[in-house]
N, C-alpha and C positions, 0 to 999 in steps of 0.2 A: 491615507495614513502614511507619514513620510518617518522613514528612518531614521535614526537619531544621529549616526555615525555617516558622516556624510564620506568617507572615503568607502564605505558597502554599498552595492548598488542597490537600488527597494527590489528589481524583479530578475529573474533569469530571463536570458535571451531564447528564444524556441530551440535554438541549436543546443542549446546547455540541457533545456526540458528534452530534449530527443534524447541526450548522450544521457541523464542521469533515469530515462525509463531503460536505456539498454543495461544499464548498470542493476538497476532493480533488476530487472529479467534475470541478466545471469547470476547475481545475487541470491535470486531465491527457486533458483535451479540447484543451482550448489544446497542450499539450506533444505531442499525437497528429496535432493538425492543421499546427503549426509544425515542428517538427521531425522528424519523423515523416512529415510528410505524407500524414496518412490523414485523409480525411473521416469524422466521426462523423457518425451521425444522431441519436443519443440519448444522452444522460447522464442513469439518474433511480436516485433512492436506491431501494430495495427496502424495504417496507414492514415494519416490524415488526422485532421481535428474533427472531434466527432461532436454529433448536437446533442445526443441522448446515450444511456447506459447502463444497460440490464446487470445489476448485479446477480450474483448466485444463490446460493443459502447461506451461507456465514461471512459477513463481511468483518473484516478489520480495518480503521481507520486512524491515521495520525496524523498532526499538523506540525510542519516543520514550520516554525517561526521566524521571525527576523528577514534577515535577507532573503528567503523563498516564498515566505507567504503561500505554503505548499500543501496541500491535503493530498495524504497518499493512502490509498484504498486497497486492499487485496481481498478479494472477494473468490471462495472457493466453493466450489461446487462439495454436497454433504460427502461426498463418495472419497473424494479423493483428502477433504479434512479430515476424515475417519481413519485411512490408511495413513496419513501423516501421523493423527494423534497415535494411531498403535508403534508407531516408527518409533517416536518422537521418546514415549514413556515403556518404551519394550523395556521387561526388569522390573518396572518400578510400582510395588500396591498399590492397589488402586480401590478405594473403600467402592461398595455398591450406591449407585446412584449420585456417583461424585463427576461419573465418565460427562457430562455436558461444560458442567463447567473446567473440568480441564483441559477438553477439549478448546473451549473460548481463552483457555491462558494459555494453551498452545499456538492459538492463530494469536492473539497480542505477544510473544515471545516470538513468534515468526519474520512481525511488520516489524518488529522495536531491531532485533538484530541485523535484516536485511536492510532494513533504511538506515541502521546508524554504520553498519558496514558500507553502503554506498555511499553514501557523506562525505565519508573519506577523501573519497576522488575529488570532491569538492571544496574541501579547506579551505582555508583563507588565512594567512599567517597571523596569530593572534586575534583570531576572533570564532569562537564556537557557536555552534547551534544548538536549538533548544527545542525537543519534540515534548509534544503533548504525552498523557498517558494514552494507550490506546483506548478504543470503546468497542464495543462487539455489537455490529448487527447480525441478529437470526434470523431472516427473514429476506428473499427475494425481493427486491423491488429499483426502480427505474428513475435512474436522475437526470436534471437536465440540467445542460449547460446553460451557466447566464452570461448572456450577452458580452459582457465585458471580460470575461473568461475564459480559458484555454483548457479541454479535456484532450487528455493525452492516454492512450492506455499501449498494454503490451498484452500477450496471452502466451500462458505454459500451458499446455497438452503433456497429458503424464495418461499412463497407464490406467490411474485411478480414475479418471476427470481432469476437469478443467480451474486453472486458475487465473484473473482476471486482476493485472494491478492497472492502478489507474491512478492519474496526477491530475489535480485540478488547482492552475495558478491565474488571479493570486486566487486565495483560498478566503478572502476575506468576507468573501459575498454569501457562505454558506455558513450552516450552523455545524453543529460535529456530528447529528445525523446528514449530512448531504443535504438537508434542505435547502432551497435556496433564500436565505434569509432579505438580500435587498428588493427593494421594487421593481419590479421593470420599469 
């Protein structure tokens, strides 16, 4: 798939993918401590390109388009989605039996402002990006890198649990579950 606008590059450099997961990280430090209200202890990137990747209990996913060809993933463990979502909607009624799914519109309000906030750093004069809506996974489960792809992740340790973002470029080889949709 080649870009249409030949002065945008089609992919990031690994050094761009490093600097824009550190960006995530402290991005959604900030969004876990302020709104949220959970203290983090730690935000640090995970070393190396990884082959495979245990999600949590609640993943959130979105795809940055155009020039990243980017799936970014935030996958939180129930404990610490739970003290976010009380953070998050402290104040505000909450009919019975509605607590799941706003929970799930809490974790896609989390990934949509922590990635369009990181983006930032990355502009490009006159030309914007385009993210997917989010999708919400419920469910643990283990992806693998394809071949021709790059898994990048970081991890916040909070009080509550653990959270897990994770960049998968390009993104083209996967469907918006993380499946891996090409052939090997």
């Amino acid at each position: 798939m080649k870009n249409q606008d030949a002065n945008v590059p089609d992919l990031i450099t690994d050094a761009e993918l490093d600097q824009f997961v550190d960006r995530l990280l402290q991005r959604a430090k900030q969004f876990l401590e302020t709104e949220g209200r959970v203290a983090v202890k730690v935000a640090k990137p995970l070393q190396g390109q990884l082959d495979r990747m245990e999600l949590k209990d609640l993943t959130s996913i979105l795809t940055v388009e155009d020039r990243l060809k980017l799936i970014v993933a935030f996958s939180f463990e129930r404990s610490l989605m739970e003290a976010v979502f009380q953070g998050y909607t402290e104040g505000v009624s909450i009919e019975p039996g509605e607590e799941q799914l706003l929970m799930e519109e809490t974790a896609g309000d989390c990934i949509n402002i922590v990635v369009g906030n990181a983006l930032q750093d990355f502009q490009l004069p006159g030309y914007a990006f385009t993210l997917s809506t989010p999708i919400i996974i419920n469910e643990g489960k283990s992806i693998q890198r394809y071949k021709q792809s790059k898994l990048t992740s970081g991890e916040i340790l909070t009080e509550k649990g653990t959270m897990l973002v994770l960049c998968i470029t390009p993104g083209i080889y996967y469907k918006k579950t993380l499946e891996i949709e090409a052939s090997e």
